[in-house]
C-alpha positions as CSV (number, residue, x, y, z in Angstrom):
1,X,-33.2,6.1,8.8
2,X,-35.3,3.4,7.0
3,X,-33.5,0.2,6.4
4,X,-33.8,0.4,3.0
5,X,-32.1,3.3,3.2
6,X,-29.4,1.6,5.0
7,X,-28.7,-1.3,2.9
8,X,-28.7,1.5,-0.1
9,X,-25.8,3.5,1.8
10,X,-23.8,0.2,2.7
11,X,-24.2,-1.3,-1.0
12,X,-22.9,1.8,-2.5
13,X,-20.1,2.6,0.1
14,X,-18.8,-0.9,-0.5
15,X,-18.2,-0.3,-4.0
16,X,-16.9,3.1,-3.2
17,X,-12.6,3.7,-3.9
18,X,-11.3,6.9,-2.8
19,X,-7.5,7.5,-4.5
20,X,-5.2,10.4,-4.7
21,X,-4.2,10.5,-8.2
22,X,-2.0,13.4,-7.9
23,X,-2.0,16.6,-5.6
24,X,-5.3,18.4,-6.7
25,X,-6.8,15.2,-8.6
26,X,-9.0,12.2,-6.7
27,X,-11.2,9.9,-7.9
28,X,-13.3,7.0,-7.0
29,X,-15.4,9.0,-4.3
30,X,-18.7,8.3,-5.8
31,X,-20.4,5.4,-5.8
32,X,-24.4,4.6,-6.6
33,X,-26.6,1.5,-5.3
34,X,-30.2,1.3,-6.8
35,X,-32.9,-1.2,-5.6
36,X,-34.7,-3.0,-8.4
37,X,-37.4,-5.9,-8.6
38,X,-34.6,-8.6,-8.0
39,X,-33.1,-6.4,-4.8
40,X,-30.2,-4.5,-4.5
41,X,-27.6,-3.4,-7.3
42,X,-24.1,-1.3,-7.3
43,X,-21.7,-1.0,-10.1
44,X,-18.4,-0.1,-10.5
45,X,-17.6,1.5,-13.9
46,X,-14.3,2.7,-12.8
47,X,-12.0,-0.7,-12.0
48,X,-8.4,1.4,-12.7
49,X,-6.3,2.0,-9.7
């Protein structure tokens, strides 16, 4: 795997917050990193727990 690749993969992982909400309900299991002109970016749009 390229390393750009890589970094893409560990940026969005880190950002990533799996959760049981209830039996047959999780969320937080997606996550998204993008590389732009000034490097690397991830948001989180989701912050409730």
């Amino acid at each position: 795997m390229e390393k750009i690749w890589k970094e893409l993969y560990q940026a969005a992982k880190a950002v990533q917050n799996p959760r049981e909400l209830s039996e047959r309900i999780y969320a937080g299991g997606v996550a998204a990193a993008i590389e732009s002109v000034g490097g690397i970016e991830h948001k989180v749009t989701d912050k409730r727990k």
